[in-house]
C-alpha positions, 0 to 999 in steps of 0.5 A, a space after each residue: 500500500 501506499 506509504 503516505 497512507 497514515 492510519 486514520 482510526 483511533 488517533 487523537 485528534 480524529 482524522 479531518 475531512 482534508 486527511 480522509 480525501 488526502 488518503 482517497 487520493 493516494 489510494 487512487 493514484 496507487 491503483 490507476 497508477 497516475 499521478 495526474 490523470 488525463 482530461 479523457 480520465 480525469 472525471 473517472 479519477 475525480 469520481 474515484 477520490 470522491 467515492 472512497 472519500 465519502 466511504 471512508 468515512 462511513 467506515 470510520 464513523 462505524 468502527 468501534 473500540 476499546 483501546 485508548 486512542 493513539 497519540 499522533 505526536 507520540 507516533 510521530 516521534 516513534 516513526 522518526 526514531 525508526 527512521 534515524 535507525 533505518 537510514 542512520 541519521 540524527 532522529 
């Protein structure tokens, strides 16, 4: 899957509309393999982002749980830890 694809469940703050669509755009260009699309392809392209955007948050909306949610800097902090080790540089 896509790198930039963040989880966007149980964090604090909850996922914005903005991330959602973020992540509907990158999952669309993964699949169509575009990075931009074509005029002929781009209201398939738009209606693509826009559908997954619009299920996605159904998803989010219905999910349930009973862990505590994840903290998004601490995460952040754990990924950029992970990084300075994989690439070796200063976290």
């Amino acid at each position: 899957m896509c790198r930039n694809i963040r989880p966007l469940y149980n964090v604090a703050p909850p996922a914005t509309a903005d991330e959602v669509e973020a992540a509907a755009l990158q999952f669309v260009r993964k699949i169509s393999g575009m990075n931009a699309p074509s005029a002929a392809n781009r209201a398939a392209f738009d209606a693509a982002v826009y559908e997954i955007t619009h299920i996605t948050q159904h998803l989010l909306a219905n999910l349930s749980t009973t862990a505590p949610a994840k903290d998004r800097e601490v995460e952040a902090a754990k990924a950029r830890a992970r990084n300075a080790i994989r690439f070796g540089t200063p976290a």
